[in-house]
C-alpha positions in Angstrom: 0.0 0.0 0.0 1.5 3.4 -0.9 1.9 5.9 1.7 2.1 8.6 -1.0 0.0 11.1 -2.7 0.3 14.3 -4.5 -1.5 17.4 -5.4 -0.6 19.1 -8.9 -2.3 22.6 -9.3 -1.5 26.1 -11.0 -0.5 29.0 -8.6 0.4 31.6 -11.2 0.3 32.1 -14.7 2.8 29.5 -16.2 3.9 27.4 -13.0 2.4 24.6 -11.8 2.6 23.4 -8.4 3.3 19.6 -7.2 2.7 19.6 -3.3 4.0 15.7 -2.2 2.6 14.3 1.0 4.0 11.3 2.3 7.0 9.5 1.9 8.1 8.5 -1.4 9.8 4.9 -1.1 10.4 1.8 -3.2 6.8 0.3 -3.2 5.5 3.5 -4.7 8.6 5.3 -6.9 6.5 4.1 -9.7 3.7 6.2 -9.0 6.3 9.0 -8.4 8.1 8.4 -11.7 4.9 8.7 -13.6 4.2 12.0 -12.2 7.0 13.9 -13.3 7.0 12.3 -16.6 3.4 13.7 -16.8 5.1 17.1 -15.7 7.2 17.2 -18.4 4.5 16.5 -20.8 2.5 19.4 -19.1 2.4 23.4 -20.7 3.7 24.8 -18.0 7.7 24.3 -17.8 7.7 26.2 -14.4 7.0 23.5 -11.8 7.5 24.6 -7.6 7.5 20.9 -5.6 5.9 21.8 -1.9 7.5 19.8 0.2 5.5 20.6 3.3 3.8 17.2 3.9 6.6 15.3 2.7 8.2 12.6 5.1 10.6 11.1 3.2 12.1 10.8 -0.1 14.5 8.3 -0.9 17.6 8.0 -3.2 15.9 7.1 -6.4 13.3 9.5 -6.0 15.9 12.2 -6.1 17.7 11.4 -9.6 13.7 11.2 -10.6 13.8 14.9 -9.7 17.3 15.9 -10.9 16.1 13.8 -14.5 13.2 16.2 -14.6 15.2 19.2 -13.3 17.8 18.8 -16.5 15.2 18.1 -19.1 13.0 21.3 -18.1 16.3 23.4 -17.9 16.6 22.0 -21.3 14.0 23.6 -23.0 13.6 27.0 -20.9 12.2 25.8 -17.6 13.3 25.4 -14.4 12.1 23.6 -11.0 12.7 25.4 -7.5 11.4 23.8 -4.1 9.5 25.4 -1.6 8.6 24.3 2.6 10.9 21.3 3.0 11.6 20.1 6.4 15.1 20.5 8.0 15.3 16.7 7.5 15.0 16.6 3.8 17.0 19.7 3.3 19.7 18.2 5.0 19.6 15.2 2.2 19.8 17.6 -0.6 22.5 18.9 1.2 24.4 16.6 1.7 24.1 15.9 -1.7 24.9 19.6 -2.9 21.7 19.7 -4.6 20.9 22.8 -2.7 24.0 24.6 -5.5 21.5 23.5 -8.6 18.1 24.1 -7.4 16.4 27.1 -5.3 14.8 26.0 -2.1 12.6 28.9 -0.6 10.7 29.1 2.8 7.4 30.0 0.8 5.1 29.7 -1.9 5.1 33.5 -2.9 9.0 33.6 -2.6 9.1 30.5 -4.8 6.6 32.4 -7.3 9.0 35.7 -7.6 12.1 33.5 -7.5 11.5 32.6 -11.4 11.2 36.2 -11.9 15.3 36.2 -11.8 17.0 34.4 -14.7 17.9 31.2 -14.8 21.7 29.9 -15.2 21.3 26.0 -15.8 24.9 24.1 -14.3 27.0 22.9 -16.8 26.8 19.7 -15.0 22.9 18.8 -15.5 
């Protein structure tokens, strides 16, 4: 039984917004992995992941995001995350993830953060 769900919604023209409850594990990475390949496929190439509900997100779930994170960057968009826990920061830390996405303490500031250009890493 998967002990994950999501909520995909716009918040402003443009950007869509993915809020994940739950924690994303083995038993349900499929479900996860079909999401963002549906995001890619979406209009809007501005995506903000709310973290807020979020538990835990494992290892796979992570190059999921990094995958998606590239292939938007590719073609103009970009992916920022907004109300993770100290926890799950600490991951992406750890990880140096925090050097090629934005994290931001709130919806709005996520919103006005792709009002500032974009400079994708050479290493995505």
């Amino acid at each position: 039984m998967s002990d994950f769900s999501f909520q995909r919604h716009n918040t402003a023209p443009g950007i869509s917004c993915v809020s994940l409850s739950g924690k994303v594990k083995s038993d349900n990475i499929d479900q996860f992995d079909t999401l963002f390949q549906e995001l890619l496929k979406n209009e809007n190439k501005k995506i903000v992941l709310d973290f807020s509900q979020t538990e835990f997100i494992n290892s796979k779930a992570i190059g999921i995001i990094l995958k998606t994170l590239g292939s938007l960057r590719k073609c103009g968009g970009d992916m920022v995350v907004v109300n993770v826990s100290p926890q799950i920061l600490q991951v992406f830390q750890l990880l140096t993830l925090d050097k090629i996405m934005k994290f931001f303490p709130t919806m709005s500031d996520a919103i006005s953060g792709f009002q500032k250009p974009v400079i994708p890493p050479a290493t995505l």
